[in-house]
Steps between C-alpha positions, in 0.01 A plus 500: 500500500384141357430476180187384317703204415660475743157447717350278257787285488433425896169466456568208223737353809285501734214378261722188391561446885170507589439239242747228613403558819148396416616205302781375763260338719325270271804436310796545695868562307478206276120557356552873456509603118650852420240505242205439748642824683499676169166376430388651845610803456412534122874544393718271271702212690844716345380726703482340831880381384623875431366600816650259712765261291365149646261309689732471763531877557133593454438244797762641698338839458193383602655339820669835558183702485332255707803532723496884523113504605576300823800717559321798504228297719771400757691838537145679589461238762865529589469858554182520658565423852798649703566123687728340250314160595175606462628617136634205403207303635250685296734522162473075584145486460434678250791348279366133557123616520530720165745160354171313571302733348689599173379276201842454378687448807257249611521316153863490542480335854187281473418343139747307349430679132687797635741294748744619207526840645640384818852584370420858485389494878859328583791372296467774239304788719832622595372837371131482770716366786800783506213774417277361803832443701639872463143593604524309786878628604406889423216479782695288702782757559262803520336307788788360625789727498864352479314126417800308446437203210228718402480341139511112666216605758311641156512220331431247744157625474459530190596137463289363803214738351596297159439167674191597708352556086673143329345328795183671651465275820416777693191814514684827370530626883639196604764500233557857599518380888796277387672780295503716758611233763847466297581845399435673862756269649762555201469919501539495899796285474660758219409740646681380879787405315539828331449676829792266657718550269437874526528491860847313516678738218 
């Protein structure tokens, strides 16, 4: 059982995250004060720092949060539908639509006062992009059974997804439309060569 504690420590977390969250926008990594988050909350700035060390990792936690909302988003969408396109077509949509929609995620991709959050999105999301790929690859080879390159296919669309986000040229079905255009192709062509190869031993 969870302590008091225990529970009111996670309640400060998720508190202090709410409170960059809020602030991130405006202010993006370089204008966010730990003592404006402590202020928000009503909670010294040490605080903030016991809680989560540094700036750098309270932001990170934030990103993960955010992160771990669309992932829950995409996996109902994944698993909705028994056609693995339709599936990934809807989990498309709704991760550029909600991206859109998302205060912080649109900050991060529109203004250039949170353009400083990019990183977190690509050179150092490292932690968002293998979460959202080993999504991808677990429904992936319960769709496709025997998916050879299973983990490339994955992460192709996560990537293209990625791109379809950085550079919104394109309506959330559309981007979707070209998601789907390159992944069919690449899990029939596993797949065949799997079934060759299976054929042939």
């Amino acid at each position: 059982m969870t302590s008091f504690t225990e529970r009111a420590k996670a309640s400060l977390r998720e508190e202090l995250l709410d409170a960059a969250t809020d602030l991130l926008p405006e202010r993006g990594y370089a204008g966010l004060r730990m003592a404006d988050v402590a202020a928000q909350v009503g909670v010294s700035r040490q605080t903030v720092y016991n809680e989560f060390g540094s700036k750098a990792a309270l932001v990170q936690a934030v990103a993960l949060r955010t992160a771990a909302e669309f992932l829950d988003g995409i996996q109902q969408r994944l698993n909705a539908d028994d056609d693995l396109l339709t599936g990934i077509h809807s989990a498309t949509v709704f991760t550029i639509e909600h991206a859109r929609e998302n205060r912080l995620v649109a900050a991060t991709l529109g203004t250039e006062v949170a353009e400083d959050l990019l990183p977190l999105l690509t050179t150092r999301g490292q932690p968002i992009l293998r979460a959202a790929t080993e999504l991808a690859e677990g429904n992936l080879r319960a769709r496709v059974p025997g998916l050879r390159r299973a983990e490339l296919v994955a992460e192709t669309m996560v990537r293209l997804t990625l791109s379809y986000l950085m550079l919104p040229t394109h309506s959330a079905a559309e981007a979707a439309d070209g998601v789907c255009a390159v992944i069919m192709p690449l899990t029939e062509h596993y797949s065949s060569t799997e079934s060759t190869e299976s054929t042939s031993e």
